[in-house]
N, C-alpha and C positions, 0 to 999 in steps of 0.2 A: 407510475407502475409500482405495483406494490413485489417488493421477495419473496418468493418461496422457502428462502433460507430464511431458519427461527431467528433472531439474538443471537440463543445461544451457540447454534451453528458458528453464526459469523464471528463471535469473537473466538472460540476454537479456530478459525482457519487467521484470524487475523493474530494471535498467541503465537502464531509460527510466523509471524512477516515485520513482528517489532511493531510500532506505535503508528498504526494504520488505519485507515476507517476503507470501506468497500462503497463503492457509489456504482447503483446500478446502469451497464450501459444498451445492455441488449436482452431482451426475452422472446424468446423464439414463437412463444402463443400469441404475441403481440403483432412483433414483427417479420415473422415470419421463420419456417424449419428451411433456411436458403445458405447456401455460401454468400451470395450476393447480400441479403441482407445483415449477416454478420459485419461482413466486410464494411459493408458502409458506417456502422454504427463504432465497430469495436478499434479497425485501424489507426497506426499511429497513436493510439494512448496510453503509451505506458505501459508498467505492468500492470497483470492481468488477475484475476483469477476466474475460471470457468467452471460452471457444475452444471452437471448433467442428472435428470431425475426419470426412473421411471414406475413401472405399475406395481414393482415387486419393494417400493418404497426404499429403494437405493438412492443413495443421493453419493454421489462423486466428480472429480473432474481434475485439474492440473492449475500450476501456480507457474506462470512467466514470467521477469521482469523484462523483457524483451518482449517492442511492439509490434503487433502483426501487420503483415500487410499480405501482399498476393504476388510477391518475387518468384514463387517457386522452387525457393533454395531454401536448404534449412540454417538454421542459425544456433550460434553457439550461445549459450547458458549455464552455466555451474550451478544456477541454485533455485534452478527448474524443479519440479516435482508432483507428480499426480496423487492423489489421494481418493480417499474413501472416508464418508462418515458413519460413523454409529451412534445411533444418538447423537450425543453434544461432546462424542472422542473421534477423533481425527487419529487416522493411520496415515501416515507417509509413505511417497515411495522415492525414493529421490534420483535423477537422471543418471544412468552410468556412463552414459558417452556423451559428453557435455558437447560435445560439437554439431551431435544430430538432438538436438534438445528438443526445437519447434520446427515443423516444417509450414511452410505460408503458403497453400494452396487456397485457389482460388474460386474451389466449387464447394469447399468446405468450412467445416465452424474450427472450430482449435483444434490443433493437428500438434497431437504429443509423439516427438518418434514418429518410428512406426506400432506404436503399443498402444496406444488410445485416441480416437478421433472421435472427436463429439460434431451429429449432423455431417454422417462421414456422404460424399457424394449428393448434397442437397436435399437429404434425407432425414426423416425423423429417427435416425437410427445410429448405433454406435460402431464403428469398426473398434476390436478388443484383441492388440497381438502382445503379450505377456512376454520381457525377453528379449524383444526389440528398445532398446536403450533405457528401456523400465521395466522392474522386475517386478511381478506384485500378483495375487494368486485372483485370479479370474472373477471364480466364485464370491469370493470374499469382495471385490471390487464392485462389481454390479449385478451379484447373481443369477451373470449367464442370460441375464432379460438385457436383447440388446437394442427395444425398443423405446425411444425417449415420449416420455410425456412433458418434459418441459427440457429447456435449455438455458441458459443463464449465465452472461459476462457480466465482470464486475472489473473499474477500474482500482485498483491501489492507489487510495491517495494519502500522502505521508501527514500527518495531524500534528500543521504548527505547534512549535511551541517555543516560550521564550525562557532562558536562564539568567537570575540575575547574580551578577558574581561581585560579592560583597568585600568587605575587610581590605581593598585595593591599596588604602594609605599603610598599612602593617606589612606591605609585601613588598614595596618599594618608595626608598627611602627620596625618590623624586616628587612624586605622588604625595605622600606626606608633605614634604617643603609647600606644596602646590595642587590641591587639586584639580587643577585646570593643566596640570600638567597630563592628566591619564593618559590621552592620544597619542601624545608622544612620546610617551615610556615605549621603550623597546622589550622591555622585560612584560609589564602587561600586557604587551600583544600575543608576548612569547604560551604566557596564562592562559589570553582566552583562546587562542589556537590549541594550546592542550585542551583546556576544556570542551569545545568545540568538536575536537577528537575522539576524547572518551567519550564524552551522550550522543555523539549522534547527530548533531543538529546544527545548522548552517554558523558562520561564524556572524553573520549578521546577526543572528538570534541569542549571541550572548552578550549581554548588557553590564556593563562593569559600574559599580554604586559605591558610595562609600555610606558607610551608619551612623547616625545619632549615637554615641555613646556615654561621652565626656563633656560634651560642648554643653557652654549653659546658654550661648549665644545661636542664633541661627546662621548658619551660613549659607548666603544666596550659590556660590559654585556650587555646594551639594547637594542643595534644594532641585537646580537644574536638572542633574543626574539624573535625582529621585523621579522628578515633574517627569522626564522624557522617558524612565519607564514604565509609570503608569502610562501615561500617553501611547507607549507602543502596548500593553496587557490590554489598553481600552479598543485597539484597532486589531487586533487579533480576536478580540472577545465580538468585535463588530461583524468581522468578516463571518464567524463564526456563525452566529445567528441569522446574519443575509442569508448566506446558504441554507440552514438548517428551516428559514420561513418558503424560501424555495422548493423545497426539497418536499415540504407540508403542504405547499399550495399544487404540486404537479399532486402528489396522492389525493388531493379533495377534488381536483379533476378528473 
């Protein structure tokens, strides 16, 4: 399946969600203008992002990180938000009543509120109520054309990445005596959970190394270090490429 959204759309929408890529899950001209077919494709994965496209070349839709399913109930979200693009600028509009954020009905595509339904009622069409837990001006949203020519989920998927956290012997004077001691320093754990904290990124993904500086001799402990994070840059870089020959082979299909 190939997107309707340009590049530069997608990184606009991905600039607001932090270090993300969008991997297409559903297109309505494919698989059909259905609740049902949403539901089978989009449920359960995560967050989301949905745009909606029609003749008057509006392109819009909403950002969950809350998985849909077909409960009927709505669910709560702080950092839900529908939008509008123009051009390659993104307008926000962001939920005021976090608690009716997403509603999961089961004859429809993404149910924002009650302010934006995309393929509301198994329909190529939009329900638009402005004011209903998203406030955002009509017009400017989808120019009042409330018939879709395409439909489009995307899942968010957060884009590995690894930190290597250097100078380890200068930080703790255990570590120095020993680098084979890094593990079990309690202050370096203390480190890479801070670090870990601040970017964002799993604590498995920060890798603690010490540097070549001074040494005139090699040393096999730190060589290890070194060896195991290339070894983890080379399996990120692997996974990386699997996907992205995947991803090239479904579009030459």
């Amino acid at each position: 399946m190939n997107s309707q959204l340009t590049r530069e759309q997608q990184k606009a929408i991905c600039s607001q969600l932090g270090r993300v890529k969008l991997q297409l899950l559903y297109k309505a001209s494919v698989h059909g203008f259905t609740g049902a077919a949403f539901h089978q494709r989009c449920d359960n994965q995560g967050p989301t992002v949905s745009v909606g496209f029609n003749a008057t070349g509006h392109v819009f839709g909403g950002y969950t990180r809350q998985g849909f399913s077909q409960s009927g109930q709505y669910v709560c979200d702080d950092q839900a938000f529908v939008f509008t693009l123009q051009g390659e600028k993104l307008l926000q509009y962001p939920v005021t009543t976090s608690a009716y954020a997403v509603k999961m009905v089961g004859n429809c595509g993404p149910y924002f509120g009650e302010a934006l339904v995309l393929i509301y009622g198994s329909q190529a069409v939009v329900y638009s109520g402005p004011g209903n837990y998203y406030t955002f001006n009509a017009a400017e949203m989808h120019g009042n054309d409330l018939n879709m020519t395409e439909c489009e989920v995307y899942q968010v998927q957060a884009i590995p990445q690894l930190v290597l956290m250097t100078k380890v012997d200068e930080v703790c004077p255990f570590v120095a005596q020993d680098i084979r001691n890094i593990y079990k320093s309690g202050y370096i754990k203390e480190v890479m959970q801070e670090t870990s904290a601040r970017l964002g990124v799993p604590l498995s993904c920060v890798i603690p190394v010490k540097n070549y500086s001074q040494e005139l001799e090699l040393d096999p402990d730190c060589d290890i270090l070194l060896l195991s994070a290339v070894i983890q840059m080379l399996r990120f870089a692997d996974n990386y490429f699997d996907e992205l020959s995947d991803r090239l082979r479904n579009i030459e299909t």
